[in-house]
C-alpha positions in Angstrom: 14.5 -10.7 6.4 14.7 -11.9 3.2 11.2 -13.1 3.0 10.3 -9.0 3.7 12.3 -8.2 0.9 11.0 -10.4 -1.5 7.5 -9.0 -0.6 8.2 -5.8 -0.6 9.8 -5.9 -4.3 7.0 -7.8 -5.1 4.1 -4.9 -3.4 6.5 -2.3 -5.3 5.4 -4.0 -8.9 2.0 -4.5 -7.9 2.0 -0.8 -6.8 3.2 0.4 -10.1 0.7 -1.9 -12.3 -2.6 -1.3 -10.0 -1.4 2.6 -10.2 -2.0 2.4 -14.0 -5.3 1.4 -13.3 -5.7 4.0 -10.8 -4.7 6.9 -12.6 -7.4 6.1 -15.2 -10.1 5.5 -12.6 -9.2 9.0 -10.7 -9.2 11.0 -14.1 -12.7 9.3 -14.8 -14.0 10.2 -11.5 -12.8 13.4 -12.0 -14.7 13.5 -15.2 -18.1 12.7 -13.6 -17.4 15.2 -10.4 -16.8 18.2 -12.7 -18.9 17.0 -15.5 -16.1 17.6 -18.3 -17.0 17.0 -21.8 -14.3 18.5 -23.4 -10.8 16.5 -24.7 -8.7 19.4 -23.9 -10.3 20.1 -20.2 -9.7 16.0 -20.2 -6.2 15.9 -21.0 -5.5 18.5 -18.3 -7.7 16.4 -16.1 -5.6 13.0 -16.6 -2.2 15.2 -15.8 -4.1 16.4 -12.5 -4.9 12.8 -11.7 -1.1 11.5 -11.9 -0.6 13.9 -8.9 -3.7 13.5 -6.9 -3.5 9.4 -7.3 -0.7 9.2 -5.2 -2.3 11.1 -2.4 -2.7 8.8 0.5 -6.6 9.3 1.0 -7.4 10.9 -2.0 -6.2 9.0 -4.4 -7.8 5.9 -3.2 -10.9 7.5 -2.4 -11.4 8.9 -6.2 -10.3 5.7 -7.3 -13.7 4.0 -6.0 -16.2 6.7 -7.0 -14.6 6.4 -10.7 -14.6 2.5 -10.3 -18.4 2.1 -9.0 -20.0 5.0 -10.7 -18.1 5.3 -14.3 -16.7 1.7 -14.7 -19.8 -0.4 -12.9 -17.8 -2.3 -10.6 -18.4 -3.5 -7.4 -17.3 -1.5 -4.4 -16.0 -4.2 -2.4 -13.7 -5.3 -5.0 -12.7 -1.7 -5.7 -11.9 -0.8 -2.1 -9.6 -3.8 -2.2 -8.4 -3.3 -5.5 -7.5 0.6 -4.4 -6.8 0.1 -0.8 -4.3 -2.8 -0.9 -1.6 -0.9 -0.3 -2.4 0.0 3.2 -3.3 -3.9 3.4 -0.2 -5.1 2.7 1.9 -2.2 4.5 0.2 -2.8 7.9 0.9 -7.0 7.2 4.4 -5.9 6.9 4.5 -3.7 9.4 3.2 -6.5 11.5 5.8 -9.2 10.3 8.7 -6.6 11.4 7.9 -5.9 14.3 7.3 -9.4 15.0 10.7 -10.5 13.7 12.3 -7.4 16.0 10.1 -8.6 19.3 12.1 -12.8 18.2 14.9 -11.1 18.1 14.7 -8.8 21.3 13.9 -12.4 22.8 16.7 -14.4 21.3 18.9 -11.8 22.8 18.0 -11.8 26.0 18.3 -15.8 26.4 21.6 -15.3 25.2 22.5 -12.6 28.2 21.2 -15.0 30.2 23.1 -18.5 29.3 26.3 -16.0 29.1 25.8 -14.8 32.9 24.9 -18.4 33.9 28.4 -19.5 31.8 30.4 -16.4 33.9 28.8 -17.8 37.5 29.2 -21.7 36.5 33.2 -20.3 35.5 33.9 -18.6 39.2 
């Protein structure tokens, strides 16, 4: 358990950081969508982008196109870079539930050497 909480204090930090990165790549894929010149309509467009980054599929999803198209990176590393999250959530997810299924297990052995204990006791 406490292995799960490490990591998950650990995906917490990494979530705020990459989000910085995230937020910028959004509001530059915004840029490129609606073709915004302007520093005013830009401003407005990096406030809009601090809301729509955190949208599960959206966010991600704008995060790529502004990575590939406006920042030249590759799209493999920019679907890992933006995707992690999910990553990482279905890995723990994973490790949980295996910990709960050992557990469910250990329990049940235990049941079992009691009830042997109680018949070896009559």
């Amino acid at each position: 358990m406490r292995k799960i909480r490490t990591l998950l204090l650990l995906s917490g930090f990494f979530y705020i950081t990459i989000s910085i990165f995230q937020i910028s790549a959004v509001a530059d894929a915004l840029k490129l969508i609606l073709m915004i010149n302007n520093t005013f309509l830009e401003g407005i467009l990096f406030i809009i982008s601090l809301f729509i980054t955190f949208t599960p599929i959206l966010g991600p999803v704008l995060g790529i196109i502004g990575a590939t198209f406006v920042w030249d990176w590759n799209i493999l590393l920019a679907f890992l870079l933006f995707f992690w999250p999910y990553f990482f959530g279905g890995i723990v997810w994973f490790l949980s539930n295996k910990n709960k299924i050992k557990n469910k297990k250990e329990k049940k052995i235990d049941a079992e050497d009691a009830e042997i204990i109680r018949e070896w006791k009559r």
